[in-house]
C-alpha positions in Angstrom: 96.0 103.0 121.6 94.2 102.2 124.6 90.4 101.6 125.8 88.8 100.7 128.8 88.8 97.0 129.2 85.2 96.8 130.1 82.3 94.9 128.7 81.3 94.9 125.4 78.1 96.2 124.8 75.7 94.1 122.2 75.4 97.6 120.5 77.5 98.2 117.8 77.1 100.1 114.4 79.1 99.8 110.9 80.7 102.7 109.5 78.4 103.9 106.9 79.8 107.3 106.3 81.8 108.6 102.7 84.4 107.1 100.9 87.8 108.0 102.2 89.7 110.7 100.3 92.1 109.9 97.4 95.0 112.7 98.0 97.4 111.3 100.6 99.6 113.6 102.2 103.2 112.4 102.8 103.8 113.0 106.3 102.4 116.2 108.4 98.9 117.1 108.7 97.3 120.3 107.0 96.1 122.7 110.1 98.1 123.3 113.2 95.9 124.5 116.0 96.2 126.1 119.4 93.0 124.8 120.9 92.6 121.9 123.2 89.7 119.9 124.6 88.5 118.0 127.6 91.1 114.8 129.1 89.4 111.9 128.0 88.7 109.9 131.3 90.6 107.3 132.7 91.8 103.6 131.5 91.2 100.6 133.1 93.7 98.5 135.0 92.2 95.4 134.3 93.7 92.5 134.2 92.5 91.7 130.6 94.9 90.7 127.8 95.5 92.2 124.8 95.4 88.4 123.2 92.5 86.7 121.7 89.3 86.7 123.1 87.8 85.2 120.2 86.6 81.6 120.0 90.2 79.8 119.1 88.8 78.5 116.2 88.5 82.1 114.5 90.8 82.3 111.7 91.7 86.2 110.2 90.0 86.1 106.8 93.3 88.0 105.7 96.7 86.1 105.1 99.2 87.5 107.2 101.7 86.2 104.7 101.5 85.8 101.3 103.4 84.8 98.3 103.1 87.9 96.0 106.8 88.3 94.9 109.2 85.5 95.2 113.3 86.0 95.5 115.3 83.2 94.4 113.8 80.3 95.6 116.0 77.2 97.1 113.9 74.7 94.8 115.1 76.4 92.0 119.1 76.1 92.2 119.1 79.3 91.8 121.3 82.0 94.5 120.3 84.0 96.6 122.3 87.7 97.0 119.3 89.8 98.3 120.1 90.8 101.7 116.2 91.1 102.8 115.9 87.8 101.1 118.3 86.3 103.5 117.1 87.8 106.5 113.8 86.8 105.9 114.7 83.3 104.8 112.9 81.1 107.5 109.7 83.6 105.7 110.2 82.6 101.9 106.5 83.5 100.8 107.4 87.0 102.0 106.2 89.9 99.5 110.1 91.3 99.1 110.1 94.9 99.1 113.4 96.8 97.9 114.8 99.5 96.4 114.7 98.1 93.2 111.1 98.2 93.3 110.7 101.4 94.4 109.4 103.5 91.4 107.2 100.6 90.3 105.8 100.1 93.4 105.3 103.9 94.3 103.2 104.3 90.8 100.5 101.9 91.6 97.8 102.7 94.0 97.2 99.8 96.8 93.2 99.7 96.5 93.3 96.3 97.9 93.3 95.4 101.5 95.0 92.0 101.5 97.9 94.0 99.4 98.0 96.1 101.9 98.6 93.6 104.4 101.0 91.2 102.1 103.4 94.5 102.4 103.7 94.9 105.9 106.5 92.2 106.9 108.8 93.0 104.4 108.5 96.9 104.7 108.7 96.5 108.8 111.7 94.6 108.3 113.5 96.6 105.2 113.1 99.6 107.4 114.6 97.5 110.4 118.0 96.5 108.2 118.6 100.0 107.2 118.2 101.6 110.2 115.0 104.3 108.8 113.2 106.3 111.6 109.3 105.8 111.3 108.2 108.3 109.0 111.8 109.7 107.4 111.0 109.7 103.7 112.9 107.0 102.6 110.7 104.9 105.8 109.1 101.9 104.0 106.4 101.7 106.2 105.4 105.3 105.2 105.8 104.5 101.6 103.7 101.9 101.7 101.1 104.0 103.5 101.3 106.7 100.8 100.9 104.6 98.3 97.3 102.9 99.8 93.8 104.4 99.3 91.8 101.9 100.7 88.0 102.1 99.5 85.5 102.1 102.5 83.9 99.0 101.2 87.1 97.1 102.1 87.3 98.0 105.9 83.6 98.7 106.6 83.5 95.4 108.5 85.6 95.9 110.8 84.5 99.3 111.5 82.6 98.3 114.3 81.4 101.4 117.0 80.1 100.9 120.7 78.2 103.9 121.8 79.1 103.4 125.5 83.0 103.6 124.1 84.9 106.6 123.9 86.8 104.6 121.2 86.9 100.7 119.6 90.1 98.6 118.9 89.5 96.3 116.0 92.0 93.7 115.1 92.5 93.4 111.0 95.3 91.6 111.0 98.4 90.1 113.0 101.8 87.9 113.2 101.9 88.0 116.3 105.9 88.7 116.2 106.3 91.6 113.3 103.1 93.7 113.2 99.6 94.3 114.4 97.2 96.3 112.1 94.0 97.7 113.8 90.8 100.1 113.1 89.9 102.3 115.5 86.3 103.6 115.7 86.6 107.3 117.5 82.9 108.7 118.8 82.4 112.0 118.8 84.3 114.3 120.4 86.5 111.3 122.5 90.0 111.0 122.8 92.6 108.4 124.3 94.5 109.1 127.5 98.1 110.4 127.1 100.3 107.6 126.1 104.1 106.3 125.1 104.7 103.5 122.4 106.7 100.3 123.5 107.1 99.3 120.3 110.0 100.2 117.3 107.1 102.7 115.8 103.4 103.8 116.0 102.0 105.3 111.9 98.6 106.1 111.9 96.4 107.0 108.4 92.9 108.5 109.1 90.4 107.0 106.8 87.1 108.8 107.8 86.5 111.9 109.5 89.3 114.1 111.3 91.5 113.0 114.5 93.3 115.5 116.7 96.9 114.6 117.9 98.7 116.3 120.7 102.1 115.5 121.6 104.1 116.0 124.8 107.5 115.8 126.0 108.8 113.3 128.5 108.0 116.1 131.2 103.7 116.0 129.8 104.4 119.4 128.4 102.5 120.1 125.4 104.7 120.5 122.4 102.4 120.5 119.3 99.0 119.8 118.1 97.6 118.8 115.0 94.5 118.1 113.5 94.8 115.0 110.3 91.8 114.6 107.6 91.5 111.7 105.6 94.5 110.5 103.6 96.4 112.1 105.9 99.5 109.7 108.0 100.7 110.7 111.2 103.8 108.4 113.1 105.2 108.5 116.6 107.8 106.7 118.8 109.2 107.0 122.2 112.1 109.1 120.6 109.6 111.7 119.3 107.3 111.8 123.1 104.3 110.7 124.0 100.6 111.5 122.4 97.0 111.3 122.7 94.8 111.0 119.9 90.8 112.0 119.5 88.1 112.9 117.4 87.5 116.7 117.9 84.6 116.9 116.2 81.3 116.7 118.4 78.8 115.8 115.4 80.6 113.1 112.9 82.5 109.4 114.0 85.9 108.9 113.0 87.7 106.4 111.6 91.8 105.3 111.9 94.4 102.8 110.5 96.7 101.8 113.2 99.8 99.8 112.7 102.4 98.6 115.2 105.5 97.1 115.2 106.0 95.1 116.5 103.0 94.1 118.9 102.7 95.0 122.1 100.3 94.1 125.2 100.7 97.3 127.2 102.0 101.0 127.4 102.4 103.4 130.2 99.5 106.1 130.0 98.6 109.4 131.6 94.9 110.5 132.4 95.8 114.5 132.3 98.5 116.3 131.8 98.9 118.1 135.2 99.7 114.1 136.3 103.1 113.2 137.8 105.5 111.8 134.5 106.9 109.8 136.8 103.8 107.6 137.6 102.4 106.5 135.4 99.0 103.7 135.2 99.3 100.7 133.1 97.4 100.3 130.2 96.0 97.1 128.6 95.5 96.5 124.9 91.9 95.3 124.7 90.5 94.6 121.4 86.4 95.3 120.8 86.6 92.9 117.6 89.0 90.9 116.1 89.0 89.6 111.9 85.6 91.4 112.3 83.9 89.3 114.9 82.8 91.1 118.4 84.7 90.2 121.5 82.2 89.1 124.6 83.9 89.3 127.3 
């Protein structure tokens, strides 16, 4: 998603609204609508990166990696015949997700957000060996969102608002090479521009509040819209078209999981969708917070 890479304001507010919602809904949202609202304004075409502009120093208080499940380890003598194993063999502390653990895994809730996170190499990459479309059933990376309910208490501090934002990017967590997992804090009634995904896929869980998506063909014409409560997971690539995303309610904040694989510093984004597909602006990931912390630029 994108955001206007201006300055951050001092003002910022955590999320102190309900607990998110236990039923998760597989794939598709509840309500299809026919309404629409308001273009959301214009992005910036600053210069600014989507990289750290935290203090260097700042270290994610969440593992990117960790050793949850080992496969057969070298120091062992033992051999190794898993082929996610192999592929991911210069990554040994790698939580191994595979169809073997499928049932087992699917039973448990993930209530945890370093779980959460442990998860996210191994499913990016299962679903990269087996050739899986974002959001097919059998897509580990959906699974694994299915199978989270994250208490509030567990992302509160990184949901961090900005009233003179339309929305905030917060960094959670990173590789820098497989994944980036954000929060994004939506105001009321703001949406992003128009946008495509340079990336292999795009999922996005709501945890608070209700977002609107509206896709488009590669020509800007409307093709659906779609309003997701909490629980609810929503997933998009360049195959699919392009989106926006907003909060259409004019009274309550939202709040949205973001993951994307892998990273990326910029998309191609449209500011209405009367614009000319052909040209579009350049937009720069610029993240409010990152590992909780506010970015002054």
């Amino acid at each position: 998603m994108i955001i206007s890479s201006t300055r951050a304001s001092p003002f910022f507010s955590r999320c102190q609204w309900g607990a998110v919602s236990r039923n998760v809904i597989y794939y598709s949202c509840r309500r299809l609508l026919v309404s629409s609202f308001t273009d959301g304004g214009s992005v910036s075409k600053s210069s600014s990166s989507y990289r750290s502009l935290a203090p260097q120093q700042l270290q994610s208080p969440l593992r990117s990696y960790n050793s949850c499940r080992a496969s057969s380890s070298p120091m062992d003598g033992s051999s190794n015949t898993n082929p996610i194993a192999s592929l991911l063999s210069n990554n040994t502390n790698l939580y191994v997700w595979d169809d073997a653990t499928t049932e087992k895994e699917e039973s448990r809730r993930i209530r945890n957000l370093q779980d959460f996170v442990d998860r996210i190499p191994a499913a990016v990459n299962l679903r990269k060996i087996k050739n899986i479309q974002p959001g097919e059933f059998e897509d580990p990376v959906a699974r694994l969102f299915r199978q989270t309910d994250l208490p509030s208490h567990t992302w509160q501090k990184y949901a961090l608002f900005d009233k003179n934002k339309k929305y905030t990017r917060n960094l959670i967590s990173t590789d820098n090479k497989t994944y980036t997992l954000l929060l994004l804090c939506w105001n009321p009634g703001q949406e992003s521009p128009i946008h495509d995904h340079p990336c292999d896929g795009c999922w996005l869980q709501v945890l608070e509040g209700v977002v609107r998506e509206v896709r488009y063909d590669k020509k800007l014409n409307r093709v659906s819209q779609m309003d997701c409560h909490e629980g609810e997971l929503s997933y998009i690539t360049d195959n699919v078209g392009y989106h926006k995303v907003g909060n259409p309610c004019f009274q309550t904040p939202a709040v949205t999981l973001h993951l994307y694989a892998p990273p990326f510093e910029s998309c191609r984004c449209w500011h209405s969708e009367t614009a000319d597909p052909s040209e579009p602006s350049e937009g720069k990931n610029v993240n409010h917070s990152e590992y909780g912390v506010l970015n002054i630029v």
